[in-house]
TITOR-521291 format. One record per residue (C-alpha): y negated, z, x. Coordinates in steps of 0.2 Angstrom, whole numbers. Example, Ala and Ser with C-alpha at 12.3 -4.5 7.8 and 13.67 -1.06 7.14 Angstrom:
BEGIN
<node v="22" w="39" u="62"/>
<node v="5" w="36" u="68"/>
***
This chain:
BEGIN
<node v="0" w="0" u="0"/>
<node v="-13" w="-5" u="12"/>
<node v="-31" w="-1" u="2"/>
<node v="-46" w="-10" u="7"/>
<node v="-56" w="-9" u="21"/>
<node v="-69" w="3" u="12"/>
<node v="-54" w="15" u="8"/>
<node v="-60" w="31" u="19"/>
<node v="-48" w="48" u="16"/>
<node v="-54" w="65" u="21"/>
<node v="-42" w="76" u="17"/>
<node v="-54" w="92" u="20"/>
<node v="-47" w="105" u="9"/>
<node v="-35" w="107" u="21"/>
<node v="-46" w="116" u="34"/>
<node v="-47" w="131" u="21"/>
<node v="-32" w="137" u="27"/>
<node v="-20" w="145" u="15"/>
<node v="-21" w="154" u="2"/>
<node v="-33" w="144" u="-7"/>
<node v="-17" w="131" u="-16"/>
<node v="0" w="129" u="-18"/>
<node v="9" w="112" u="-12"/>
<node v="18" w="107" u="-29"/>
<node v="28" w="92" u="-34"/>
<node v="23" w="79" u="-47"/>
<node v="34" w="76" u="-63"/>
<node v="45" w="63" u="-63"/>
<node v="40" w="53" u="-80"/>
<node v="53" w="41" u="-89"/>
<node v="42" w="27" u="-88"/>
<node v="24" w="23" u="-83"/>
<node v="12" w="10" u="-94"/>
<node v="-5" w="10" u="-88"/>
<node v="-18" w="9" u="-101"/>
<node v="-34" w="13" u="-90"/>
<node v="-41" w="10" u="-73"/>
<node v="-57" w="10" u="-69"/>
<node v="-60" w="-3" u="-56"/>
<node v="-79" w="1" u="-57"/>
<node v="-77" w="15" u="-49"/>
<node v="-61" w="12" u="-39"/>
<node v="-74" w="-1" u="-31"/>
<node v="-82" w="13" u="-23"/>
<node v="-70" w="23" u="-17"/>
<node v="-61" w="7" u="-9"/>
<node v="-45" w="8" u="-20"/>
<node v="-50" w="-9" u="-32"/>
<node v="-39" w="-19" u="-25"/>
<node v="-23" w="-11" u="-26"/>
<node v="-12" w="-22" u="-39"/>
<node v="-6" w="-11" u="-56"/>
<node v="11" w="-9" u="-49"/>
<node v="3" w="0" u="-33"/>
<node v="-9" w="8" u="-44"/>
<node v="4" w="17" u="-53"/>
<node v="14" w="20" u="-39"/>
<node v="-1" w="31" u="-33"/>
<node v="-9" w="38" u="-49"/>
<node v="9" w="39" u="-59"/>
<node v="22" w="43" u="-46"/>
<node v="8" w="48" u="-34"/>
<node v="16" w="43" u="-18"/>
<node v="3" w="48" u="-6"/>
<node v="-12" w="36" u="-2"/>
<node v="-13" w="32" u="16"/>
<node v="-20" w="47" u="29"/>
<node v="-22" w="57" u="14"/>
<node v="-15" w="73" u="6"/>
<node v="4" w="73" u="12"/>
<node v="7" w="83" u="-3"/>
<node v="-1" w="87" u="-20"/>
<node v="-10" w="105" u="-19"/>
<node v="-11" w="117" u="-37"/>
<node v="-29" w="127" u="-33"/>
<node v="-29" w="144" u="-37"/>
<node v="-43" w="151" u="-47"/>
<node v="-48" w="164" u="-60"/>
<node v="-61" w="165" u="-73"/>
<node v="-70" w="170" u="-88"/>
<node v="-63" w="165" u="-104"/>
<node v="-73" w="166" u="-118"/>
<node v="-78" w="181" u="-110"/>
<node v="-65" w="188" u="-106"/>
<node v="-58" w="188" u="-87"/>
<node v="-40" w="182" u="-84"/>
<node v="-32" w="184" u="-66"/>
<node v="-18" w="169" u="-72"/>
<node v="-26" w="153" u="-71"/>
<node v="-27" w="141" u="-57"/>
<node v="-21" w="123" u="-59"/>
<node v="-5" w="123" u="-74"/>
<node v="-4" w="104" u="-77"/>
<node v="-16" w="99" u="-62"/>
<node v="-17" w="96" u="-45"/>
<node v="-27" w="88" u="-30"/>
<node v="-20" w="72" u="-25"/>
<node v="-32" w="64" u="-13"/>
<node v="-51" w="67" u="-4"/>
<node v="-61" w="53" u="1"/>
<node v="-77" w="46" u="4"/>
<node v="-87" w="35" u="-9"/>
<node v="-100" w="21" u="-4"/>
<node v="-114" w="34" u="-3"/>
<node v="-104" w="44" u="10"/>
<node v="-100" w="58" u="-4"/>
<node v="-85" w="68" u="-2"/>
<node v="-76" w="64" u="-19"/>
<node v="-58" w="71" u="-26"/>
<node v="-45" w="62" u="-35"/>
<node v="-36" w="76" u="-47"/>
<node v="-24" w="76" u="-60"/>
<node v="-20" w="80" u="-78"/>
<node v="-3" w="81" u="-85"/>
<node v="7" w="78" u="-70"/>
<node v="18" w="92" u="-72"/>
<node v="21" w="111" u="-70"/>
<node v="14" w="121" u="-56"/>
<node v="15" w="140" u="-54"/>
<node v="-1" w="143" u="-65"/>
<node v="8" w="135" u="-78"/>
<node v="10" w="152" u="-89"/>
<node v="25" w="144" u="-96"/>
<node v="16" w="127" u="-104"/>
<node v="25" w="111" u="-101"/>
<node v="13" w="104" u="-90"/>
<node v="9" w="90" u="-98"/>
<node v="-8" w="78" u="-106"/>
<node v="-4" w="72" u="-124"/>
<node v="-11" w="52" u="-124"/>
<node v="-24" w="58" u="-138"/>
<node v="-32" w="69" u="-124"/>
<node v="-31" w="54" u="-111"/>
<node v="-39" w="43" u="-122"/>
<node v="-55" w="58" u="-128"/>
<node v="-57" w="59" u="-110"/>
<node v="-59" w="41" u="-105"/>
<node v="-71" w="42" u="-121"/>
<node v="-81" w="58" u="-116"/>
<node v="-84" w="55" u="-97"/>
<node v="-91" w="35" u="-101"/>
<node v="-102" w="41" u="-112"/>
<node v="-110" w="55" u="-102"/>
<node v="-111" w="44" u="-90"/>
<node v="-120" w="31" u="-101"/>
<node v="-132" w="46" u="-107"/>
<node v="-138" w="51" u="-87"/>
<node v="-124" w="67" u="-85"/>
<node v="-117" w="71" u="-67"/>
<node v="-98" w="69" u="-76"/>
<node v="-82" w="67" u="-67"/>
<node v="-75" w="48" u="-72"/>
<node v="-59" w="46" u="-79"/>
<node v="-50" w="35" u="-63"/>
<node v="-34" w="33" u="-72"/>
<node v="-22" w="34" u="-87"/>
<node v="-5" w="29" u="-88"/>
<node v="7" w="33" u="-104"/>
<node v="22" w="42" u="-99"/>
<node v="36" w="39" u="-111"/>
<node v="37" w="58" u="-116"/>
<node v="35" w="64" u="-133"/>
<node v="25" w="80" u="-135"/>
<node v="23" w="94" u="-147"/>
<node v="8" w="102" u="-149"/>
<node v="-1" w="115" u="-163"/>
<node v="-17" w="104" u="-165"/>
<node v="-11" w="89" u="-167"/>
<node v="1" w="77" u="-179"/>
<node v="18" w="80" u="-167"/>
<node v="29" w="74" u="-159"/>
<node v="16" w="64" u="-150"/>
<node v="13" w="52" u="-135"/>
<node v="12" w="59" u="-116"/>
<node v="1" w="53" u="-103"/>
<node v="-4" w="59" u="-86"/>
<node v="-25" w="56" u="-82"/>
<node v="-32" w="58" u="-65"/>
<node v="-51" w="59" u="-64"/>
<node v="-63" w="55" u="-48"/>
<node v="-74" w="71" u="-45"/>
<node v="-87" w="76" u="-33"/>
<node v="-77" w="93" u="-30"/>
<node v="-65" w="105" u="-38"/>
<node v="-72" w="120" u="-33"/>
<node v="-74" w="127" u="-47"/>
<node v="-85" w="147" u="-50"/>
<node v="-68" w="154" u="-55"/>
<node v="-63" w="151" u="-36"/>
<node v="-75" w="161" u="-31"/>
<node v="-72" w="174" u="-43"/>
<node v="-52" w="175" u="-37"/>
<node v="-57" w="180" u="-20"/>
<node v="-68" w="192" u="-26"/>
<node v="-57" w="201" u="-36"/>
<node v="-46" w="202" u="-22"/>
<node v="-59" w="209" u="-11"/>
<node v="-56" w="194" u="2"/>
<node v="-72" w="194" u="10"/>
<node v="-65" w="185" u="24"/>
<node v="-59" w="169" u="14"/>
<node v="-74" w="170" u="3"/>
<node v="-86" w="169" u="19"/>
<node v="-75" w="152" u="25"/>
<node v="-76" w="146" u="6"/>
<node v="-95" w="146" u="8"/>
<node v="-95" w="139" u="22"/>
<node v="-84" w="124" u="17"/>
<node v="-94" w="122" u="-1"/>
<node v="-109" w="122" u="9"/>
<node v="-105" w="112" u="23"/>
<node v="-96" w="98" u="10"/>
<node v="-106" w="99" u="-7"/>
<node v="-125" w="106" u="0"/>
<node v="-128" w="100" u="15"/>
<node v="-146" w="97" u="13"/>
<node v="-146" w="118" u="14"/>
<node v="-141" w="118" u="33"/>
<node v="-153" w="120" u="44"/>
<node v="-142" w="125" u="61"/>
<node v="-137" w="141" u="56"/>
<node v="-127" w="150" u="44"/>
<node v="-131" w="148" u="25"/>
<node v="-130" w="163" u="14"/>
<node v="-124" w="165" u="-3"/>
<node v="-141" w="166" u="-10"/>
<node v="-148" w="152" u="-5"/>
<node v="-130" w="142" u="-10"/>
<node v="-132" w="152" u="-27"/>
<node v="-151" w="144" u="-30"/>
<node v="-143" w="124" u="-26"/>
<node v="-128" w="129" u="-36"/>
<node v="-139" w="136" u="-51"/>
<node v="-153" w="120" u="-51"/>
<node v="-139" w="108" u="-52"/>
<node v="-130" w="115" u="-65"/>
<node v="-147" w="123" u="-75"/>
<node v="-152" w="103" u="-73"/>
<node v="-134" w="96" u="-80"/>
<node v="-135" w="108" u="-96"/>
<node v="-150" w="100" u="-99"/>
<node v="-145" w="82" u="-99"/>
<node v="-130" w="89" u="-111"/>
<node v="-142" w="95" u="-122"/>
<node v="-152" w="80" u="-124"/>
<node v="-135" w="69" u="-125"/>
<node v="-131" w="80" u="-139"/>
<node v="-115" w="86" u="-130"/>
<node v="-107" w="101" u="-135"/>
<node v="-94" w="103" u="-121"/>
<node v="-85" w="120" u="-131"/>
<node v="-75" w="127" u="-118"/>
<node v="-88" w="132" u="-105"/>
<node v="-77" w="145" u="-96"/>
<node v="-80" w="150" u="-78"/>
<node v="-65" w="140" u="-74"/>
<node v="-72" w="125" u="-79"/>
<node v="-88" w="126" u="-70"/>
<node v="-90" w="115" u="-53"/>
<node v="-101" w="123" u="-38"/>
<node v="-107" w="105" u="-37"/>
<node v="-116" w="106" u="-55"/>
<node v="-105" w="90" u="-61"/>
<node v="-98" w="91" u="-80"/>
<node v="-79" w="91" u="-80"/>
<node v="-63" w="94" u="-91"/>
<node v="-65" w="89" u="-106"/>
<node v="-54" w="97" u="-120"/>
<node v="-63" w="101" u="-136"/>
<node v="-80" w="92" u="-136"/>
<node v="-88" w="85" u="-148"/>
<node v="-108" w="75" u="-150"/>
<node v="-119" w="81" u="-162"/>
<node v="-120" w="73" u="-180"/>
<node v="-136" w="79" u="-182"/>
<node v="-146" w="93" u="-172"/>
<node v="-137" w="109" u="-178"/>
<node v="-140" w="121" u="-166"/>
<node v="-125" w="132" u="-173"/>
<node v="-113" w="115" u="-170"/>
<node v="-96" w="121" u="-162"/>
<node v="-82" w="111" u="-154"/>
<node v="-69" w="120" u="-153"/>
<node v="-60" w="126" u="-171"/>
<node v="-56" w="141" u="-160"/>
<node v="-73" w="148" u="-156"/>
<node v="-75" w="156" u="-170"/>
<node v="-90" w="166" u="-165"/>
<node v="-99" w="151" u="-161"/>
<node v="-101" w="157" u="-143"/>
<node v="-101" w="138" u="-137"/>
<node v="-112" w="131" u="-151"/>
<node v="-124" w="117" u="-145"/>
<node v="-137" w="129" u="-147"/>
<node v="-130" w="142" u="-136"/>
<node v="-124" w="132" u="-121"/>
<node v="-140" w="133" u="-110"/>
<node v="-136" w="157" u="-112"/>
<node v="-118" w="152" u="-109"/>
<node v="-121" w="142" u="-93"/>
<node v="-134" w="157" u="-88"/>
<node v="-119" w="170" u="-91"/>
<node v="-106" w="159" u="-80"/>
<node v="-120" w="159" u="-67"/>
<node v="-120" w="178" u="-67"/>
<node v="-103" w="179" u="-65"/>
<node v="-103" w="168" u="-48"/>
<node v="-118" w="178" u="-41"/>
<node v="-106" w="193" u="-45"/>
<node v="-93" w="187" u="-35"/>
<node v="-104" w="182" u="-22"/>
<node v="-111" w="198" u="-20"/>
<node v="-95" w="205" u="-11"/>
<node v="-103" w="195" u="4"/>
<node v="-115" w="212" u="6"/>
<node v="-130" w="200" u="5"/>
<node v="-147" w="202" u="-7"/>
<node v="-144" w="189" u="-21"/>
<node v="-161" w="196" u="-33"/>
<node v="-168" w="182" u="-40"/>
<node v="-157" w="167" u="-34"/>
<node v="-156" w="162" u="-52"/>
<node v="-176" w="162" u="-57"/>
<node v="-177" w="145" u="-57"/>
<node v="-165" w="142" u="-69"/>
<node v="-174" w="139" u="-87"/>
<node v="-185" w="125" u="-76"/>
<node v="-170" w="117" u="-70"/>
<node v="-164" w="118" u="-88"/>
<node v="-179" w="110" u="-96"/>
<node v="-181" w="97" u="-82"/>
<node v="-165" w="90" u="-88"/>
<node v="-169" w="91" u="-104"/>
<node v="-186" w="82" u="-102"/>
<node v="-178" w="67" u="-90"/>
<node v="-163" w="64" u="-101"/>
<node v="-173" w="65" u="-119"/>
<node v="-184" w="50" u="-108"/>
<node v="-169" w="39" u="-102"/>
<node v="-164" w="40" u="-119"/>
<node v="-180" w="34" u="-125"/>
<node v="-182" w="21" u="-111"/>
<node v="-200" w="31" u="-108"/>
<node v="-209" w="32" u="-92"/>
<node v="-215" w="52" u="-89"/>
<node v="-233" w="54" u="-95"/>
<node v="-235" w="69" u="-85"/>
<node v="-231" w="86" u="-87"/>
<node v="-240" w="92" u="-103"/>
<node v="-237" w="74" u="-110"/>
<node v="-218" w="76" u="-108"/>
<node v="-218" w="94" u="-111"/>
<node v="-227" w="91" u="-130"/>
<node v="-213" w="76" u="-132"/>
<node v="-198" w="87" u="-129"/>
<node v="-205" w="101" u="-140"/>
<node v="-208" w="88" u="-155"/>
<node v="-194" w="79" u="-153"/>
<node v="-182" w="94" u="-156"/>
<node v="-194" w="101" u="-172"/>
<node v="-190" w="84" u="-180"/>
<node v="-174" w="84" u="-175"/>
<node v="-168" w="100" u="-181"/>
<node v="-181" w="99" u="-195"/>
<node v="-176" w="83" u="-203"/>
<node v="-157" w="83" u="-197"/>
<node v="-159" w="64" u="-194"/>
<node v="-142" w="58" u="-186"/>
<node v="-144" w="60" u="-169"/>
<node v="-140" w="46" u="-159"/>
<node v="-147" w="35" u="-174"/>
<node v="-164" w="44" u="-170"/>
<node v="-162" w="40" u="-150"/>
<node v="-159" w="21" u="-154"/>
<node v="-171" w="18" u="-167"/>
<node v="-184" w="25" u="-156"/>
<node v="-180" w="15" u="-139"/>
<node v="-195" w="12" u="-134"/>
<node v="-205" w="21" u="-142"/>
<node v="-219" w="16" u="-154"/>
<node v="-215" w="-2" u="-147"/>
<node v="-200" w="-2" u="-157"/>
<node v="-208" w="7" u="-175"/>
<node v="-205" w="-8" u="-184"/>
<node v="-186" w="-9" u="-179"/>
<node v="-185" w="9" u="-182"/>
<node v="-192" w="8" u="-200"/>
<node v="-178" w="-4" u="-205"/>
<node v="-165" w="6" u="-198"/>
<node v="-153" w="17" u="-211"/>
<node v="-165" w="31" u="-203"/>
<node v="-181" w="25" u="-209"/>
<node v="-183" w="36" u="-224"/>
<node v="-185" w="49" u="-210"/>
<node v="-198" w="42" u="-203"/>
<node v="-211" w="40" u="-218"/>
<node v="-213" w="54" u="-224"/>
<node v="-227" w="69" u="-216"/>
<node v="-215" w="79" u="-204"/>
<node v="-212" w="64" u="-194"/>
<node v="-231" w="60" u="-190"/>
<node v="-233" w="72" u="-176"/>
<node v="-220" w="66" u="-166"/>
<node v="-226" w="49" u="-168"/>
<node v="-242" w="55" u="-163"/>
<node v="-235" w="61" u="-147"/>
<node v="-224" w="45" u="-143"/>
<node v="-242" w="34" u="-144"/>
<node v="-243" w="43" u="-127"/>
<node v="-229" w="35" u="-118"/>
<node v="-224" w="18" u="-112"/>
<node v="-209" w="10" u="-110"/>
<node v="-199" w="11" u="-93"/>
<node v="-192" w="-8" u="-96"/>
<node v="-203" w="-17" u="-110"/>
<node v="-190" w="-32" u="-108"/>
<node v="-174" w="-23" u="-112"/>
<node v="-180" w="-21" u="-129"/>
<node v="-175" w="-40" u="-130"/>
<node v="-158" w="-35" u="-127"/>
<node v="-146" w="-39" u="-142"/>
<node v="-140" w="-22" u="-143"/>
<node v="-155" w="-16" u="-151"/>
<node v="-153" w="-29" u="-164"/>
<node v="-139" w="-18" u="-171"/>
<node v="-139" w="-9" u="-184"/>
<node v="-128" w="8" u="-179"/>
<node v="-128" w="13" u="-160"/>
<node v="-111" w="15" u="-152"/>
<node v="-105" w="32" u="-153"/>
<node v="-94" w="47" u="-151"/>
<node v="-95" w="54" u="-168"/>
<node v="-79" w="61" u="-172"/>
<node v="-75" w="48" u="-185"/>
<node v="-76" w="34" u="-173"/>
<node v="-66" w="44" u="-159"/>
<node v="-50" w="45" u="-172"/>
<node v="-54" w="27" u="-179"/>
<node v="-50" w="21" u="-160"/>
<node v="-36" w="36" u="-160"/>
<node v="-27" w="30" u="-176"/>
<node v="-28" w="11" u="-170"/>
<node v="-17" w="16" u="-153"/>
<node v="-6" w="26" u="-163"/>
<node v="-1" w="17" u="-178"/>
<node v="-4" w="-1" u="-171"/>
<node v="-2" w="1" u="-153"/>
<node v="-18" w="-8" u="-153"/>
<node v="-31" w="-2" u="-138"/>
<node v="-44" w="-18" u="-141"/>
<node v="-55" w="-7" u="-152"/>
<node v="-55" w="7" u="-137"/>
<node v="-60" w="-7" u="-120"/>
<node v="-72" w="-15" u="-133"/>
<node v="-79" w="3" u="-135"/>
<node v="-80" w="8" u="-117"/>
<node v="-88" w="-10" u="-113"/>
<node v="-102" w="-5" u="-127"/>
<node v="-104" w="10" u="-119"/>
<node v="-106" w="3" u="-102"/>
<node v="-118" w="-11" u="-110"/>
<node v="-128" w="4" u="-116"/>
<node v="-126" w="13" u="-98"/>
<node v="-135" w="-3" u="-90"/>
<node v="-149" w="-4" u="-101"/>
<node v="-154" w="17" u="-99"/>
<node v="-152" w="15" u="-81"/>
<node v="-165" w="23" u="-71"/>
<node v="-165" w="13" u="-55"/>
***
């Protein structure tokens, strides 16, 4: 399997040491179809031009990839769950495959989903029904589209298994996923050593993080825990904020599932707003509403207070390395609620009053959500698209006319891609939960996965006309 010549591993992870993973073996699976690979962003990372059947033989067999991991590695970790600390995680139907480098020179990971039993499993099966597989693909190229730091779905590949489930018509289809992610580190890893009292493997931890995720922080000498806590806060403060305006509700937002590097990952329960409910859950299991749309930006905060807890078994003064948190938060929030609009900033106070009316109406009015996004492209450049949109009773009446007043203040990034034909349409592509099980019951009662690539190429469409470079 020789890759390309822009193919460049960097197995790093091994100079932790132990104790940090587990070598494991991969499942062995009764067949393997693939059903998504993303040459995209395979391109980058050098691994395009492998043909399907070496494709699978990496990312469904997972024979190792050239001067790579010799072996797959289960991370350990703990973390917050819902609150509530569990000593028994780690990887249970995961694992690192492969480390290299991207065209940027990024240190990225290829890890799994579903590829078989570790020892975190806690007694699951270890596998990834196809139904998850497919909401992941769907997930990840939306938030991509919107302007979220998200992992990408790499690959999927049906396995031939048939899997029983308590949320989910069963028996039903298998697949193993592996996803392309600027790290695994994730704040329940942190919180493992701490509860262990290893301050000496926390200490090379730090290092490594630093050293590999935030290396604008070195300076030539050693990096402490407060000033990695303030990168590791900004970035994710900042991607909280771009879920927010994506209208994302991710609804597992454990400390487990938190990456030092800020970047969105695992996706299980999400769901995007219909409309801007700020009490919107994901999960059927959050009862409390812990995770609600409305309350993700206090829940990132929380999981950030956790990894300065565990960081603080370093002995080193950590007061205020999370200040700058609420301006990180609404800096994502301001930057994605403008890429969405296609607006260029108008300036501080400009954009501030923009992101404050924008969510009145929007919770006000409980216009669909996306619907408001695209009818408004643009900005007032586009009003008289947007008063022939399904939307446009919305629009006419008194509660929107202070929001209109504050768009008259913005311009638009790209005047000509309001030429483009997808703004001709009359819905925007979406996640709503009704199109996610329209393109589900398609694969599982026809076998038929047009609907899904046409989905993802609309996405992308949309991805390249919100592009900020």
């Amino acid at each position: 399997m020789p890759p390309s010549d822009r193919y460049a591993p960097d197995p790093r992870y091994l100079g932790l040491g132990d104790g940090f993973s587990d070598e494991v073996p991969a499942a062995r699976f009764p067949k393997a179809v693939l059903r998504f690979r993303n040459d995209r962003h395979a391109a980058r990372v050098g691994l395009d031009t492998l043909t399907d059947p070496e494709w699978v033989a990496a990312f469904a067999r997972f024979e190792a990839l050239p001067g790579n991991l010799p072996k797959p590695l289960a991370l350990r970790y703990h973390g917050h769950q819902f609150h509530s600390y569990n000593p028994y995680l780690g990887d249970g139907r995961g694992f690192l495959f492969a480390q290299l480098r991207d065209d940027r020179g990024r240190l990225l990971d290829l890890g799994t989903k579903g590829s078989g039993t570790t020892p975190w499993s806690r007694g699951g099966d270890g596998r990834l029904t196809l139904k998850g597989g497919v909401r992941e693909i769907l997930a990840t190229e939306l938030l991509e589209a919107l302007g979220v730091d998200t992992s990408k779905t790499f690959s999927l590949v049906e396995t031939g298994e048939e899997l029983h489930r308590g949320d989910e018509p069963s028996p039903t289809r298998a697949s193993v996923l592996v996803r392309l992610s600027h790290g695994h580190l994730r704040f329940g890893t942190f919180q493992r050593l701490a509860a262990l009292r290893d301050r000496a493997r926390m200490d090379r931890l730090l290092a490594y993080a630093v050293e590999t995720y935030h290396p604008t922080l070195l300076g030539g000498g050693r990096v402490g825990p407060a000033a990695f806590l303030r990168a590791v806060c900004a970035k994710m403060a900042f991607t909280c904020g771009r879920w927010m305006a994506a209208g994302f509700v991710h609804g597992v937002l454990n400390t487990d599932n938190m990456n030092i590097t800020g970047e969105s990952f695992d996706y299980g329960p999400w769901r995007f707003l219909p409309d801007a409910d700020p009490e919107f859950t994901a999960a059927y299991f959050d009862s409390s509403g812990l995770y609600a749309y409305g309350r993700q930006p206090a829940a990132i905060r929380w999981n950030l207070e956790q990894l300065e807890l565990a960081l603080s078994i370093l002995g080193e003064p950590l007061h205020g390395a999370l200040d700058g948190y609420a301006a990180a938060l609404f800096d994502g929030m301001r930057s994605g609620i403008l890429r969405r609009l296609g607006l260029a900033s108008s300036g501080e106070a400009a954009d501030t009053a923009l992101v404050q009316a924008w969510y009145t109406f929007a919770e006000a009015s409980r216009a669909p959500f996306d619907q408001l996004h695209f009818d408004w492209y643009g900005g007032v450049a586009s009003e008289a698209r947007a008063l022939r949109s399904p939307n446009a009773a919305h629009y006419r009446g008194p509660g929107f006319a202070a929001l209109r007043d504050v768009l008259e203040a913005f311009a638009p990034v790209a005047p000509e891609r309001l030429a483009d034909p997808y703004w001709a349409r009359e819905r925007p592509v979406d996640l709503r939960i009704e199109t996610v099980e329209a393109l589900w019951d398609a694969i599982a009662y026809k076998d038929d996965w047009a609907p899904l690539e046409a989905h993802v190429a609309a996405i992308r469409h949309l991805g390249a006309l919100l592009d900020e470079s």
